[in-house]
N, C-alpha and C positions, 0 to 999 in steps of 0.2 A: 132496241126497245128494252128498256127496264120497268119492273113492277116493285114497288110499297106495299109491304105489307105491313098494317099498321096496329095497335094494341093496344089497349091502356089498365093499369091500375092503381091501387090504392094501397098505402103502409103507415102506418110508424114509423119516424126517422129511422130509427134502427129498422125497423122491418126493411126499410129502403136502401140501407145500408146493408143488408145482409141480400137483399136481391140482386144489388148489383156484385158482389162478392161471386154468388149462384151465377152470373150473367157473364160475367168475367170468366167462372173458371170451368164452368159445365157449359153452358147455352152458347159461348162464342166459338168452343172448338170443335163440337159438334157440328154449328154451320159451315163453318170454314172447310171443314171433310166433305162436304154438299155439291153435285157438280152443280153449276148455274147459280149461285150462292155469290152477292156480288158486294155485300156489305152490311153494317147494321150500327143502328144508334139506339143509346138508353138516354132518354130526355128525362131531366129531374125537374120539376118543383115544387120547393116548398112551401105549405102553408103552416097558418095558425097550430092546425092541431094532427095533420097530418097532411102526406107528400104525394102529388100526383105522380104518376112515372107512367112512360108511353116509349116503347119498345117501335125501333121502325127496322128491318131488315127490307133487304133489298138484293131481288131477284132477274135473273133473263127472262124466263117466260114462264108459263101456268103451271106445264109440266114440272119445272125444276118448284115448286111451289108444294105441289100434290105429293113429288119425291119428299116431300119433311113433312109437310099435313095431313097428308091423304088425299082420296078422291074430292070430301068435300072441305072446300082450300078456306071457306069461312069460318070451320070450327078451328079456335083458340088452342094451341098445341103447348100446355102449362105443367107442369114436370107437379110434382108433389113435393117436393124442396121450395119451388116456389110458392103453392098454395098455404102451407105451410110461416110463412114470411109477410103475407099479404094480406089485408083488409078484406080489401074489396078483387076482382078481376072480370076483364068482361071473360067471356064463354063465348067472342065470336072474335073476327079480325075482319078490319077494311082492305080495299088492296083499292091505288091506283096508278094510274100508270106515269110514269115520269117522264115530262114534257121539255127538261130542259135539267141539263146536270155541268154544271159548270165546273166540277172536280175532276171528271172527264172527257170535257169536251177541249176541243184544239183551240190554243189560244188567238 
């Protein structure tokens, strides 16, 4: 079994550009130190006048989930370099579970 946990926010190009900088060189080494910690994506796009971005990391179980959250796995875990960088951000995270992983599964 693997879990998504999922995120979204809001930038300025540049903000977007400096978040994934933040995501790159703070938020991905810190996961990766994580036991159960099984992957993570930064989805960009952009628009007219600002750029959507949705963070999806990807977990073994709840536990390994709570070890980076906390107890309660829906509150948004957002550094202040990133608040800092960004618009808008939620203050909660989705989590579900992955039904089918074709980057892992046997050919």
């Amino acid at each position: 079994m693997m879990i998504a946990r999922v995120w979204r926010a809001t930038a300025t190009a540049e903000g977007a550009d400096a978040y994934r900088e933040h995501f790159t060189t703070s938020v991905l080494p810190t996961l990766r130190r994580l036991d159960g910690h099984r992957g993570a994506y930064l989805f960009r796009l952009d628009g007219d006048d600002r750029v959507e971005l949705e963070v999806m990391t990807l977990w073994e179980s709840a536990e390994a989930i709570r070890a980076f959250a906390g107890n309660d796995m829906t509150t948004a875990v957002v550094e202040p370099e990133a608040r800092a960088v960004l618009l808008t951000y939620d203050k909660t995270v989705s989590h579900r579970t992955v039904v089918v992983d074709t980057l892992n599964a046997p050919a």
